[in-house]
Each structure stands twice: as structure tokens, then as C-alpha cells.
N, C-alpha and C positions, 0 to 999 in steps of 0.2 A: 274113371280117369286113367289115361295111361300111365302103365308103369313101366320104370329105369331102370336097369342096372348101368351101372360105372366101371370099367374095369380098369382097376390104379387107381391109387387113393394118396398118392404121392399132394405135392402142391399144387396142383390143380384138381387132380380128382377130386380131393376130400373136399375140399370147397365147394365143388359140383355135387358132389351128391346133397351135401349139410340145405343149401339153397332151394335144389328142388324140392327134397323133403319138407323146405318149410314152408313151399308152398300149396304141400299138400299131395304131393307125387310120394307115389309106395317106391322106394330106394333101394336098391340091393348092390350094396359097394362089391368091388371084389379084389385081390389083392394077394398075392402069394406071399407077404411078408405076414406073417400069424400075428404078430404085434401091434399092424396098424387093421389088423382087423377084429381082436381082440379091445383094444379101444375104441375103440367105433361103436360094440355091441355092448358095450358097457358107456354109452355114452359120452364119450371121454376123444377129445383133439388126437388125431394120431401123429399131427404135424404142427407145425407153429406157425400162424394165420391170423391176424388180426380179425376180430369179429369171427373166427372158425366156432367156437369154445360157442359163441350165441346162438349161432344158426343149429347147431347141433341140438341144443336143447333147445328153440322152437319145432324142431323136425324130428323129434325122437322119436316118435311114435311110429313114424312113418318109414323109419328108415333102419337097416339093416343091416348086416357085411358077413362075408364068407369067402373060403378061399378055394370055391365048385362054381370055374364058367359054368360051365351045362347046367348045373343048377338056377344059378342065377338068371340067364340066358332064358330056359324053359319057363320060366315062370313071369318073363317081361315081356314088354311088344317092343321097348328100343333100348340098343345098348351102343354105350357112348366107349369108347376106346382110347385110353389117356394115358398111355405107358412110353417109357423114354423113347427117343430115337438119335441114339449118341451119333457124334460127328467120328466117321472114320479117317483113318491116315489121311485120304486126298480131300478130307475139310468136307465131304459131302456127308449128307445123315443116312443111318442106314436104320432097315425096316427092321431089323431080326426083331424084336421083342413085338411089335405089332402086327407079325405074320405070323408068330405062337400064338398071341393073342386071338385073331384071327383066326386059323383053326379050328383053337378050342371054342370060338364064338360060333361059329358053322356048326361044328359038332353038333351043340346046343340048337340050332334050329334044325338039325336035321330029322330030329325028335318031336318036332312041332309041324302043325297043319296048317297055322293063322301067318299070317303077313307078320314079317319082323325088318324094322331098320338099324343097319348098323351105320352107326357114323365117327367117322375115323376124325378124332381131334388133335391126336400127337400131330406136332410138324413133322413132314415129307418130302421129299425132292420132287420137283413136278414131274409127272410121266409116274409116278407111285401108285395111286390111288386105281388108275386102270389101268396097272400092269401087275405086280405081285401080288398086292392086295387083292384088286377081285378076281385075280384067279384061284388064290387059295380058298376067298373066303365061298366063292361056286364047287370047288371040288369037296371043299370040310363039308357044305352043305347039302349037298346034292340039287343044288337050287341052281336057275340062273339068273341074275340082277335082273328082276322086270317086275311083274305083277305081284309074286306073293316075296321077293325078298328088296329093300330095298338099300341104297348104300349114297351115302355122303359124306364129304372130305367140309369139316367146317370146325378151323381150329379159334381159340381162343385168340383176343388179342387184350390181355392183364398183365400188370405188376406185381409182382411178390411186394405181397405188406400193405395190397389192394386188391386183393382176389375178389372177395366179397362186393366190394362195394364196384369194380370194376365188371362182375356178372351181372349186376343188378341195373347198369345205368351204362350201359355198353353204347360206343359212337355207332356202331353198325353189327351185323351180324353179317360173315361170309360164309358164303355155303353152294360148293359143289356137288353137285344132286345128281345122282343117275338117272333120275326122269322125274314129272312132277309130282309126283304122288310122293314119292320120296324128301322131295323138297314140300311141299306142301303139308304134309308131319311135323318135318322140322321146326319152319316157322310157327307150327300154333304151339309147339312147347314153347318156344322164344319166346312169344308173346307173351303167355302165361307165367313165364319166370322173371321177367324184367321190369321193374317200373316205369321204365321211361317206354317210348316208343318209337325205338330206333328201325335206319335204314336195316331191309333185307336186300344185302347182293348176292344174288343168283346166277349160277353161270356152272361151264363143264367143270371136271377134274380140274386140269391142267393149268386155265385160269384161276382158278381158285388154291391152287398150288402155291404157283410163281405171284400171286396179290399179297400170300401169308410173306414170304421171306424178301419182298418187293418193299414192304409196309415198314417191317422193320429197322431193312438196310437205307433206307432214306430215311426215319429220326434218327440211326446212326450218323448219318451223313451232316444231321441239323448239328448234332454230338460233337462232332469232330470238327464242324466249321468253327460253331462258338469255342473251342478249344487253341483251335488255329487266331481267332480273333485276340484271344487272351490272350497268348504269347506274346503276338508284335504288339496288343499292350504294353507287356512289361516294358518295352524298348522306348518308349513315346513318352516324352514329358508330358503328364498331366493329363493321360492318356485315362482312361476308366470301362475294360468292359464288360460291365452292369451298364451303364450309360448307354452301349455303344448298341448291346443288342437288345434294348428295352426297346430303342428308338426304330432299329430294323424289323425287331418285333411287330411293329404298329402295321405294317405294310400286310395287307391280308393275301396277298400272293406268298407271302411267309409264316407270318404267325410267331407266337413266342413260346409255343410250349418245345422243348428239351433248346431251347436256343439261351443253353447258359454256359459261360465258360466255367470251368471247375478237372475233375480229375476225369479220366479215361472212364470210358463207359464199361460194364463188366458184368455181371448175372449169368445166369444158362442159357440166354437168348440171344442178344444182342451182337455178341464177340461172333460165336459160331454160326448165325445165318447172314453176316456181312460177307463171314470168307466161303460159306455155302453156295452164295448168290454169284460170287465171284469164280469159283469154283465151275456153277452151270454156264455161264457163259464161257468160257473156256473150250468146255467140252463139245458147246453146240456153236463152236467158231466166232461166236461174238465178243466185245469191246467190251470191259467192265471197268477199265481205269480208275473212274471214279470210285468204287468202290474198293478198290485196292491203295487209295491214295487215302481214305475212313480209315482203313484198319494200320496204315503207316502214320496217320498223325496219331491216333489212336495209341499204340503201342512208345511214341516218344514223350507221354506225357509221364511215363513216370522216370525215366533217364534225366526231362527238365528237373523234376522235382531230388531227384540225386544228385547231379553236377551241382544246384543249388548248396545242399545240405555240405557236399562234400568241398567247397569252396568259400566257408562263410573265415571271417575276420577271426573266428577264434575255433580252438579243436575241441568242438564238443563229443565228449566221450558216448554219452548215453542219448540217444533220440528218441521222445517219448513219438509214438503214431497214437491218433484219438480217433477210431473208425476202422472197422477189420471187415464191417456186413460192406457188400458192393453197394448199399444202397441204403437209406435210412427203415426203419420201419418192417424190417428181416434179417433174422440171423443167417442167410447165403452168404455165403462167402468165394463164391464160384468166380474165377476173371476178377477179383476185387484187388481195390490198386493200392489199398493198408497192407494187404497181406501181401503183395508183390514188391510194396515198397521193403516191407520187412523183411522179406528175405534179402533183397538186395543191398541194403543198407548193411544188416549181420554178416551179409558177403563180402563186403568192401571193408571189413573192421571195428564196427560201431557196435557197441552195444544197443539194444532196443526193448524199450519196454511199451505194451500194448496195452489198448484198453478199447472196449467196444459195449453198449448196453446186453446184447443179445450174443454176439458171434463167440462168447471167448471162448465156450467148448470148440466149437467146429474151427477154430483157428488151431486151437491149441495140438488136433488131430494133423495138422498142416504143416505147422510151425516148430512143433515139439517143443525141445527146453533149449534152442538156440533162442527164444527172445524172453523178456521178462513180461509178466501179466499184472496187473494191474486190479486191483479189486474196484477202482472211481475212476471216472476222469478226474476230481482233485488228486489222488496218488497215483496216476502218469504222470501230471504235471510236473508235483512234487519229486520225482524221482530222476527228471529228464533235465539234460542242459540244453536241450532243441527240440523244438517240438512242432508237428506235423498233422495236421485237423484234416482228414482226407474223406468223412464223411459228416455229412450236416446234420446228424441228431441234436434235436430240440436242445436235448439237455448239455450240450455243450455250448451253448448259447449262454446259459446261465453260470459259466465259472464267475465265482469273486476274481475282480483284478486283484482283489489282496494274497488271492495265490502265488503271485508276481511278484509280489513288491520284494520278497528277499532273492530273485535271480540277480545273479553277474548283471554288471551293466554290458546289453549289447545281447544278451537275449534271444534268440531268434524264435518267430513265432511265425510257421510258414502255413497261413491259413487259406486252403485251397477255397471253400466256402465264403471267405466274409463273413463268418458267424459272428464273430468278438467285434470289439468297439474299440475304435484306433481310440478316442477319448477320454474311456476308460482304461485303458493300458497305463502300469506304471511309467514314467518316460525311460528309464534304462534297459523297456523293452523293447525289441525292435519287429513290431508287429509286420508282418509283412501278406497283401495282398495278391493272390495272381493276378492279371493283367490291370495292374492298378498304377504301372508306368514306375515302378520301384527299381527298376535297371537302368534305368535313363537317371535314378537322381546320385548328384556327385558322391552324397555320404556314403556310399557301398563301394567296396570293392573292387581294384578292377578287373579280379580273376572270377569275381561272379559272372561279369559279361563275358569275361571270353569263355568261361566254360561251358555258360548257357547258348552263346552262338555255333559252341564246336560238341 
């Protein structure tokens, strides 16, 4: 069977190796942090993953870590390449960590006689793939891309808090192949790693570049409509949109998946290859508008959610936020709109106290001791005279309204979700929905609307 190395064990790596290992593939992570490789060899999560912890101990046997490309390298036929590629100042991603990487992966087959594929899965800028990259990785090797070395651009497309289950049951596989031997490798690993049996798209570098950050910045775009849809919600009597995009949903020229109104989108992905995308057409003289209009609704959803707080009918001192991960199901906190609410909220004078199942370490690295933490969401609540539910975990579905029943009358409970139950709410709370037409009705305000219009 062939064997893998992984170089990066970060959250995607370790996932990737844990998977293939358990399906029986010999794994050699690799990993310059000694920590997450030292967990790894000791069987043990070096990151926090849902189902990561399972796959590891179905694959243990199999599976390996060390922090010697050339080792690793030397001793596999394909090495998958999963290390950051942070956004520089002009918002484009840049190679360095994937052209060291590189290198030292050449190095390693320079030493070898058999056919090796590397395939490059960090995101990249198009024009990457066959330009810096394969010329380091032909000078590290002494090889040129063809017969005995082979090279592909085919990144992931998962969810933090879904890795797992998102390798396993994947809508397609992308993949830029330098010829088809090359591609024709790839796919029979695919195969063999995933349950379902998904589409293979095949195509150059360059397409398969511009498909990665193409894919994303349009469910941004789905992101930023149903956010846009929310809003002139609030303005509309009797308005609803849950309603509004269930029913637009239906339309198969659309679809309903991320077509939900709620908070700004945020993660390591989403934010930074909108304004990447935005960014390449720029440089190669094209239109992106569209994509610059994503990342400006984008960025006003959390000034609505302050001009709110900061205009309600009474002066709440303290404002509990219930959600700090960008997203349920992960402690990231990267672009997360708990954690941006809270500094701005601390900014503007309010005291804040936070609560998250997973994030409060990695918050608290962020946030330091300008906000308060929270050991429950019942002691945010209990602690908060306003309160802001900006991520949908489960468990905040499940507050007692009897947490409520001793707040002031008038309450404000600004639930960007819809998690809680307007029915179950004491009535001196004043539950509030986004795009649930709550600005258009008489009982509020009338410096909520102007605030939220200016």
C-alpha cells in the first residue's frame, strides 16, 4: 500500500494523517512544532477536532510523526503539504512556509530513485503552483515534474468542527495534476480514503487555483446576501428572515446551504480568500465588485449589532456575549464576531463578560482582562444586564427561562441565532430577533432605528 507523509499537523494536517492511517495507509506526520509531534507518537490529539481523538486510535498502528522532512519523505511515495499560507499586507497569500517546505521535501527525494508525488494542499494564489513552487521543488530535487517526480495542487474544501467527517464524505475532490500519472495516484488515494464516491475534477494548476478561492468567496457571497436579507428584515412589519430564505432556498438555482441570516462570517478561510479573490482581480485588471460588496456587508454586521446595544431604552452597564468560537463546534476564534463584538463594546465603555463552550482560553489570549469570563452560559447571563448570543451552540438552546425571570423589566436579549423561545421568555424580557421585523414595531425605540439606519 502506499505510504504518506503529511507535512503540518496543524487542523487540517492531523486530521489527514489520523484518516488515512485508519484506513490503513503507513503515516509519517511531520511537523516542526515538537509538541504536536510528540502527541501524535504518544497517540494523543495534538489539536482539537472533533472525532480527531477516534481516528487516531483506529490508526495508531499505522501512523507516525517526526520533525525530519527527509526522513519522512525518504521513506514514502506521496507527501501531502498542509502548512499556513498567511495573507500578506496586499490581502494576497503568500508561499514562504510552503516553498521551505518544499525544499526540504526535494531534498528528501533527491536521495531517492522511485517516483514520488508531492501534492500541494495549503491554499495558493493562482499562478503559485507553477511558478515558485515547482521550481524550488525541481532545483531541491534535482528532478524535473514528469516521469519519476510528480506534483498537484488539490486543496481541501472542510469546516473546522467537520474535518473528519468532511474528508470522509467530501462533495468533490479538486485537483491540479502536472500530468496524468500524477493525477491518476491521487485519485486512487481519494478513493480509498472516502466513503462516498465523490466527483474527481481534474484540470491545470491555475484552474484549480482560482476553483479553490472561486468556491469559497461565493458561499461568502450566499453569507453576506442572507445577512443583507436580515437586515431590511428588521425594517418590515411582520417581516421573517428564516421565512424569507427557507422559501428562496427551495429554488435549485440556489439552494439553502450557508443561506441563513445571522452574524458576519469569520474563520481562517472565508474573510481572507474573499478579499484574496478581490485582491487577484485587481492586479490582472478585472471587476470584482461583487466581491468587495461580501466583505462591506460583511464587516457592517457587527457596528448593526453595536449601534443596537448602544441605543437600547435603558443603560446597560455590563453585556454578557454567549459565543467567542467563529463558529459552533471549534475553539477558532480567528475573524470571530464575539470576539470583535467584545472588544468594541469594552471600547465604547460597557463592561463585558464572555462565555464560550470551547474558546475561553484562546479568547482570553485576545481579550486579556479587559472583559469578564464566564465559567456557564447560566453565569453570563446571570451576570449581564444585556445580552448577545452570537454563536448557536447547542447548549445555549437549553437556558432555563427561569434565568430571566429576576431581570429588570425590558431586558434586552439580542439573539443573532433564534436559539431561545420568544414563548418561553419571562414577558419583561425583551427577546429580540435579527431580521424578525423588530425595528418596524412601535414598542422600541426611536433611536434604535435611527441608529441602525445611520
Amino acid at each position: 500500500m502506499t505510504k504518506i507523509s503529511i507535512i503540518g499537523l496543524g487542523k487540517l494536517g492531523a486530521p489527514m494523517a489520523a484518516v488515512y492511517a485508519s484506513k490503513g495507509f503507513e503515516v509519517i506526520g511531520v511537523d516542526k512544532n515538537l509538541s504536536f509531534v510528540e502527541a501524535l507518537n504518544k497517540g494523543l490529539a495534538p489539536v482539537q477536532e472533533n472525532q480527531l481523538q477516534d481516528f487516531i486510535d483506529l490508526g495508531r498502528k499505522h501512523l507516525s510523526a517526526t520533525v525530519d522532512t527527509i526522513q519522512a519523505v525518504q521513506n514514502t511515495d506521496v507527501t501531502f503539504i498542509i502548512v499556513p499560507t498567511p495573507s500578506g499586507p496586499d490581502g494576497t497569500f503568500t508561499n514562504k512556509y510552503v516553498v521551505e517546505a518544499i525544499k526540504e521535501v526535494g531534498a528528501g527525494i533527491k536521495e531517492k530513485d522511485t517516483y514520488h508525488l508531492v501534492v500541494v494542499t495549503s491554499t495558493v494564489m493562482p499562478g503559485s503552483t507553477n511558478g515558485e513552487i515547482r521550481q524550488a521543488l525541481e532545483q531541491a530535487s534535482g528532478r524535473l515534474v514528469g516521469e519519476s517526480l510528480g506534483l498537484c495542487y488539490s486543496p481541501e474544501f472542510i469546516a473546522l468542527g467537520t474535518v473528519i467527517r468532511d474528508m470522509l464524505h467530501p462533495d468533490f475532490f479538486l485537483i491540479g495534476e502536472s500530468d496524468k500519472k500524477a493525477g491518476d495516484l491521487l485519485v486512487s488515494l481519494y478513493r480509498q480514503a472516502c466513503h462516498n464516491q465523490p466527483r474527481m475534477e481534474r484540470m491545470n494548476f491555475v484552474n484549480a487555483e482560482l476553483t479553490k478561492i472561486s468556491v469559497n468567496t461565493f458561499v461568502t457571497t450566499k453569507i453576506s446576501y442572507a445577512n443583507m436579507l436580515s437586515d431590511i428584515c428588521d425594517y418590515l412589519p411582520d417581516a421573517d428572515v428564516d421565512v424569507v430564505t427557507q422559501a428562496v432556498g427551495c429554488d435549485s438555482r440556489i439552494g439553502s446551504k450557508y443561506l441563513r441570516g445571522g452574524v458576519a462570517y469569520g474563520g481562517p478561510c472565508f474573510p481572507r480568500d474573499n478579499v484574496a479573490f478581490s485582491r487577484l482581480a485587481h492586479m490582472v485588471g478585472a471587476n470584482a465588485e461583487v466581491a468587495v460588496a461580501t466583505d462591506t456587508i460583511n464587516r457592517h454586521q457587527k457596528d448593526r449589532i453595536t449601534h443596537l446595544i448602544q441605543n437600547l431604552d435603558y443603560q446597560p452597564k455590563t453585556i454578557g456575549i454567549l459565543g467567542l468560537s467563529y463558529k459552533p463546534g471549534t475553539n477558532v476564534i480567528e475573524e470571530s464576531q464575539g470576539i470583535a463584538l467584545a472588544a468594541a463594546l469594552h471600547k465604547k465603555g460597557f463592561q463585558v463578560m464572555v462565555y464560550d463552550p470551547l474558546a475561553l482560553a484562546p479568547a482570553q489570549a485576545v481579550l486579556g482582562n479587559y472583559v469578564g469570563y464566564a465559567g456557564s452560559a447560566s453565569e453570563c447571563v446571570q451576570k449581564s444586564d444585556a445580552l448577545i448570543i452570537t454563536t448557536a451552540w447547542p447548549e445555549f438552546t437549553t437556558l432555563e427561562p427561569s434565568l430571566f425571570a429576576e431581570k429588570a423589566n425590558g431586558f434586552v436579549v439580542i439573539d443573532c441565532w433564534r436559539v431561545l423561545s420568544q414563548e418561553k421568555m419571562p414577558s419583561q424580557v425583551n427577546l429580540l430577533y435579527l431580521g424578525n421585523g423588530f425595528l418596524a414595531r412601535a414598542s422600541l425605540q426611536p433611536e434604535i432605528r435611527h441608529a441602525a439606519v445611520n
